[in-house]
N, C-alpha and C positions, 0 to 999 in steps of 0.2 A: 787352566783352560785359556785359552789363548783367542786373543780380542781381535774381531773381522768387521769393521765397520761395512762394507761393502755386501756383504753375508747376512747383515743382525738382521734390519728389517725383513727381510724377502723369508728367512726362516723362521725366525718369529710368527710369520704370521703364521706359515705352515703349521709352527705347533699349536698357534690357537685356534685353528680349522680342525686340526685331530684332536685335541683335548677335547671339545665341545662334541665333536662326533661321535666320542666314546661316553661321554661322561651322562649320568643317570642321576636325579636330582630328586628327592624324597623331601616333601616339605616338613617333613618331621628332624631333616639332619641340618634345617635352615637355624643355623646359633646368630644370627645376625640380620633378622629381620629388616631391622630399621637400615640400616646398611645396603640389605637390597630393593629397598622402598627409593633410598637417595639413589642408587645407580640408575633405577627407572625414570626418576626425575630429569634426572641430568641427560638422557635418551630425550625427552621428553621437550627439555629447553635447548637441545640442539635443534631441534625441526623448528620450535617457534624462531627461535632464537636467525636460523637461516631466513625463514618464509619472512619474519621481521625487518631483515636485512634489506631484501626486496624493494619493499615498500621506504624505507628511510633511507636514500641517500643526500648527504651532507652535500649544500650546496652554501653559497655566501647569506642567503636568507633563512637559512634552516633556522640558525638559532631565535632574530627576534620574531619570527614567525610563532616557533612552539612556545617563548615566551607567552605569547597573549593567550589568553584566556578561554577561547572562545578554540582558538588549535591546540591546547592541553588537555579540553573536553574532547574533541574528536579523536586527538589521539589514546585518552584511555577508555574509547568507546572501539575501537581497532582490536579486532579477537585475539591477534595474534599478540599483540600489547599485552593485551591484560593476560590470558596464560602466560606471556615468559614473566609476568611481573608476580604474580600469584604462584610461579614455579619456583621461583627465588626462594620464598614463603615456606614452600613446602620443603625445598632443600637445605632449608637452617634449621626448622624443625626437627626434620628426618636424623642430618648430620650431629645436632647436638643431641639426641637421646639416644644413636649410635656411639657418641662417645661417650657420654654418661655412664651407660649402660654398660660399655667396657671397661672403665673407670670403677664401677659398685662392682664389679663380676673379678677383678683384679687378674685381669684375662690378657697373662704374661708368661707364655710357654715360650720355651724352649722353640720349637717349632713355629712360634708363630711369632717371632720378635721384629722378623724381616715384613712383614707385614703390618706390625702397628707401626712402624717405623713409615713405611710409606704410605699406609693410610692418615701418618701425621701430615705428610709435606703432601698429601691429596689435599688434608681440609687447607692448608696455608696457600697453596695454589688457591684454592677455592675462595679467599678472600680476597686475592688478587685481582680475581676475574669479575666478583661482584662490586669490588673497589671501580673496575673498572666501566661496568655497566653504567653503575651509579653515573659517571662524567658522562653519559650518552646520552641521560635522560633529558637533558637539556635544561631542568629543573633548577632553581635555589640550590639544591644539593650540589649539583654537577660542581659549580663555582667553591663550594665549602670543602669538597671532596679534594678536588684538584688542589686544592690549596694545603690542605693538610698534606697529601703526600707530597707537593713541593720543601712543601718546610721537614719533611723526615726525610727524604733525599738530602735536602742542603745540610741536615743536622748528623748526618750519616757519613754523606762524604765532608763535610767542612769550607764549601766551596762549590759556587754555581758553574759551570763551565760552558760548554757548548752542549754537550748532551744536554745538559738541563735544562737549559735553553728551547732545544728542539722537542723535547716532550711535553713539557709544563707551559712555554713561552711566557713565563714567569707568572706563572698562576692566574693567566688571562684567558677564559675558554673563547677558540675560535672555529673556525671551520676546519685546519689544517690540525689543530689539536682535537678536533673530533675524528677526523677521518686517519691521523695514526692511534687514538687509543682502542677506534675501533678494529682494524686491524688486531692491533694485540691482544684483542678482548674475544675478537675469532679465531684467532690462532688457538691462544690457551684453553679457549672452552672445549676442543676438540685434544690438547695436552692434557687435559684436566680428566675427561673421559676417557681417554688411554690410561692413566693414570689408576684411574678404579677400576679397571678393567684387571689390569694387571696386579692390583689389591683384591680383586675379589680372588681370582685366582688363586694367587700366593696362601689366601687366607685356606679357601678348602680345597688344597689341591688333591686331599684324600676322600674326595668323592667318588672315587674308583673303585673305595674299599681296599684301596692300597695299605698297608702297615704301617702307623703315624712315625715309626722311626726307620725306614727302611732306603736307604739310598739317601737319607735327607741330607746331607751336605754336598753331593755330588750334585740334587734334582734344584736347591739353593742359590748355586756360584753362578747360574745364568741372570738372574732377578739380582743380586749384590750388582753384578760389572754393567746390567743393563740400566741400572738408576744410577750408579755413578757417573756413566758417559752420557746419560741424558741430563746430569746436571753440568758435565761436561760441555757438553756442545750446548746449554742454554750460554752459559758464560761467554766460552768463543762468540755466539753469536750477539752478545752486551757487548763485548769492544770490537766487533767489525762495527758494529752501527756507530759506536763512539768514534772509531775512525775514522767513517765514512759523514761522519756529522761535522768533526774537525776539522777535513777540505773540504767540504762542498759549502759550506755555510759561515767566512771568515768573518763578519759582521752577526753576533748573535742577535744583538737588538734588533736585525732586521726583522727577525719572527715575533716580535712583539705586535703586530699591527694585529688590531682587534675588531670584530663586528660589534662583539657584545661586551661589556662587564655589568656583573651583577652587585650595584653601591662600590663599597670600596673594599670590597673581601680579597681583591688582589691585591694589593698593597699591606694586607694586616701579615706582619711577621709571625704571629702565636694565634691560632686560631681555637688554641686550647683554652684559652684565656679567658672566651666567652662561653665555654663549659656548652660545647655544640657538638653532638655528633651527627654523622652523616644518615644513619639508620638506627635502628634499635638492635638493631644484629650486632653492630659493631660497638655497641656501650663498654660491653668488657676491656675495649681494648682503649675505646676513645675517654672513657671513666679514669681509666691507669693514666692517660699520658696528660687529665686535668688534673689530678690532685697532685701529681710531680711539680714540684716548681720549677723543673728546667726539662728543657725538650731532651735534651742527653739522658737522664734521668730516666724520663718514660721510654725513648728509643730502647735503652740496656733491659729495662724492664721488657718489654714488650719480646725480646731476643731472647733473654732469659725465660719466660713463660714456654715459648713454642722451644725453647731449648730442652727444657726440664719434661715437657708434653713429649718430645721426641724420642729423650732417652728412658720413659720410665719401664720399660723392660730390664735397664741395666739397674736403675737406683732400686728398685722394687726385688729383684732377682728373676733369672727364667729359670728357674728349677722349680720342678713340684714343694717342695719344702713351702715355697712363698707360692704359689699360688691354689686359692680359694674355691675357685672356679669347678675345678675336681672337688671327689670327695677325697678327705684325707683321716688317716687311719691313728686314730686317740685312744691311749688303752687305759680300762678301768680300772681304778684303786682296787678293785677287788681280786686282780690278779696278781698282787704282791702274797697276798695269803693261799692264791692258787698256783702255784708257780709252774704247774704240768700242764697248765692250759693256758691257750692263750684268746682271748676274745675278743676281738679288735672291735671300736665301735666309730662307726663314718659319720665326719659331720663335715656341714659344708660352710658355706659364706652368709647363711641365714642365722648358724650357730655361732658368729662372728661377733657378740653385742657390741664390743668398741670399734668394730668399723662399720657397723650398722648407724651408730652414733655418731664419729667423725666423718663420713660419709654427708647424712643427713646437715649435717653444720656445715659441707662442703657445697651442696645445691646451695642451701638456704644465701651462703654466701655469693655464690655466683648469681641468683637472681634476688640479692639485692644490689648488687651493684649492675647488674642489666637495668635496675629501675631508678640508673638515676636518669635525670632530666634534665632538657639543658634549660639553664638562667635559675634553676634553684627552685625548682617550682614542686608543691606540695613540699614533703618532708624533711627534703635535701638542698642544701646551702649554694650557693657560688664557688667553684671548685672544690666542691666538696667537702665533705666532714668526716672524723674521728669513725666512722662507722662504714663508710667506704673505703677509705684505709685500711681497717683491720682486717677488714674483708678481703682484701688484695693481699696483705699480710698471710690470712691463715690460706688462701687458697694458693700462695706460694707453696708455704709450710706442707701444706697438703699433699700435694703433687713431688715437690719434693726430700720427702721422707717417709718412709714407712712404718716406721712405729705407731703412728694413728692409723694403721692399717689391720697391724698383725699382733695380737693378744702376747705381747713377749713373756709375762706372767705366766699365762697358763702354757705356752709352749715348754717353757724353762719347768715347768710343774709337771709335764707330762713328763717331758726327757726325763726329769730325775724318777719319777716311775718307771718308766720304760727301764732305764739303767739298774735300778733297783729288782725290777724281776729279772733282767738277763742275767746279773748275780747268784738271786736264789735256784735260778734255773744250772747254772756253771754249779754252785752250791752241794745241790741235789745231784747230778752224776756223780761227780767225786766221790 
């Protein structure tokens, strides 16, 4: 199929005006509730998310204005405040028991590989963009936030340059750093809703009652070339800015001029070091990159996690054989003695007990290290302990490898049954 930039959008959309025209939705064939609980959200924080806009423009007194106390009560007495901030809420919720839920279901078809694949880089966009709200709020956080992703950029590329400069102004929130994060943070919110759009899609595009394997590599290659050039042209459009940031701005320090700093959190190199995360949302991630002893460390980590999250269709397999999700067909010891019959008996991912079990120790893991806390408070140490480690450890292990997944005992026990009557079965004609 042959690639028409000029062409994608304008027909695209045509086909998502006919899909939706024809298409017939029974709440019985919904396998993804939560899923379309979070797309409604995200509907949802784009309107507050606008109407908020409104009302907030960044001028030189924005910030120590909403510092004080008295305009941080006003503002989250503001409706549209507090829905997009209680929307948030609802779309971490939503987003993690939809992945969870895919995760327990081991819901890895064939058919639907291109789909968790994007519904991966939906939720990583989706951190991006609440990374980025965060630096809006104008809060203690904004200052922490900004600061940590200064220091994973620096730790990523190995070197501050002029882009870094112009985004971060070295981990100083000012006005001109509020008014580009915002920018990026409306742009993507409206990326990000395209984005599940075209995941929900992809996911049931057999609501038509169409034949789950009929035309599927042809109906396919449009969704492959359209997220490749949309990662495409996100990059192009990372080094026009890099360039454009190159000549217009030959003195970087000159974007250094600040309204506000909050203490001296611009100037601290390791912010992980005070065992601080920006939300509670982001523990998993901000949890990993304190008990690292080095920001390199956590970065690789942190790459590897949404790496291994990405591909587990491939690590896991998309063939019926590995997935759960179905029923799949186990035949009884009692058909070696019956060999002219065959009884097939269905069981599904309930009848699973080791990954009912590995499973269970996979939450349990992921929210204990959601609870750690920064400076060590209750349970949990100063950059952590022996027990938020392992727990990073197995929910690596988890995700990727399947053996705590799939009964290989009893599969390896069936097959030699199964083999054993197709013999008696070859046996008996002869």
């Amino acid at each position: 199929m042959e690639w028409n930039k000029g062409t994608y959008m304008s027909t695209n959309i045509k086909k998502v005006v006919q899909y939706f025209s024809v298409m017939t939705v029974s709440f019985h064939d919904l396998n993804a509730l939560f899923g379309f609980f979070t797309f409604l959200t995200i509907a949802s924080q784009l309107v507050s998310g606008t109407m908020l806009a409104f009302s907030l423009v960044p001028e030189p007194m924005l910030i120590p204005m909403v510092r004080e106390e008295e305009d941080v009560e006003d503002l989250y007495t503001d409706d549209f405040f507090w829905l997009h901030e209680r929307g948030v809420d609802m779309l971490f919720i939503f987003s993690y028991f939809h992945l969870f839920r895919k995760i327990y279901m081991n819901n890895f078809e064939y058919e639907q590989e291109a789909a968790w694949k994007s519904g991966v880089f939906t939720f990583l966009l989706f951190q991006v963009v609440v990374f980025l709200g965060l630096v809006l709020c104008c809060t203690h956080l904004s200052d922490i936030t900004l600061a940590i992703a200064a220091n994973l950029y620096d730790t990523f590329f190995a070197g501050k340059g002029k882009f870094y400069w112009w985004i971060f102004t070295s981990k100083e929130l000012n006005t001109d750093t509020i008014i580009r994060l915002a920018y990026l943070h409306y742009v993507l919110a409206f990326f990000l809703a395209y984005l599940g759009l075209i995941h929900g899609i992809d996911m049931h595009y057999d609501w038509k009652n169409e034949s789950s394997m009929d035309g599927l590599e042809t109906e396919m290659i449009w969704f492959d070339e359209a997220l490749s050039n949309e990662l495409g042209a996100m990059i192009e459009m990372i080094l026009i800015v890099m360039i454009v940031c190159f000549i217009m701005y030959p003195e970087p320090e000159a974007l250094s001029y600040e309204y506000f700093m909050w203490g001296d959190i611009g100037f601290i190199n390791d912010v992980r070091f005070l065992s601080v995360a920006p939300h509670w949302y982001f523990r998993p991630f901000m949890a990993w990159l304190t008990v690292c002893p080095f920001h390199k460390i956590g970065l690789f980590g942190l790459i590897y996690y949404f790496f291994i999250l990405f591909y587990q269709p491939v690590i896991h397999g998309t063939n019926e054989q590995n997935n759960y999700s179905r029923k799949n067909v186990a035949f009884a010891s009692f058909i070696v003695n019956r060999s002219d019959i065959v009884s097939p008996k269905y069981h599904s991912v309930e009848d699973n007990l080791l990954h009912q079990i590995t499973f269970w120790l996979f939450l349990c893991s992921a929210l204990y290290v959601t609870s750690y806390l920064p400076y060590g408070r209750f349970y949990n140490r100063i950059n952590g302990n022996y027990g938020t480690l392992w727990s990073f450890m197995y929910i690596f292990i988890y995700l990727g490898n399947s053996f705590l997944r799939r009964p290989l005992i009893t599969e390896l026990y069936l097959y030699n049954i199964f083999v054993k009557t197709d013999f008696l079965k070859k046996s008996n004609k002869n």
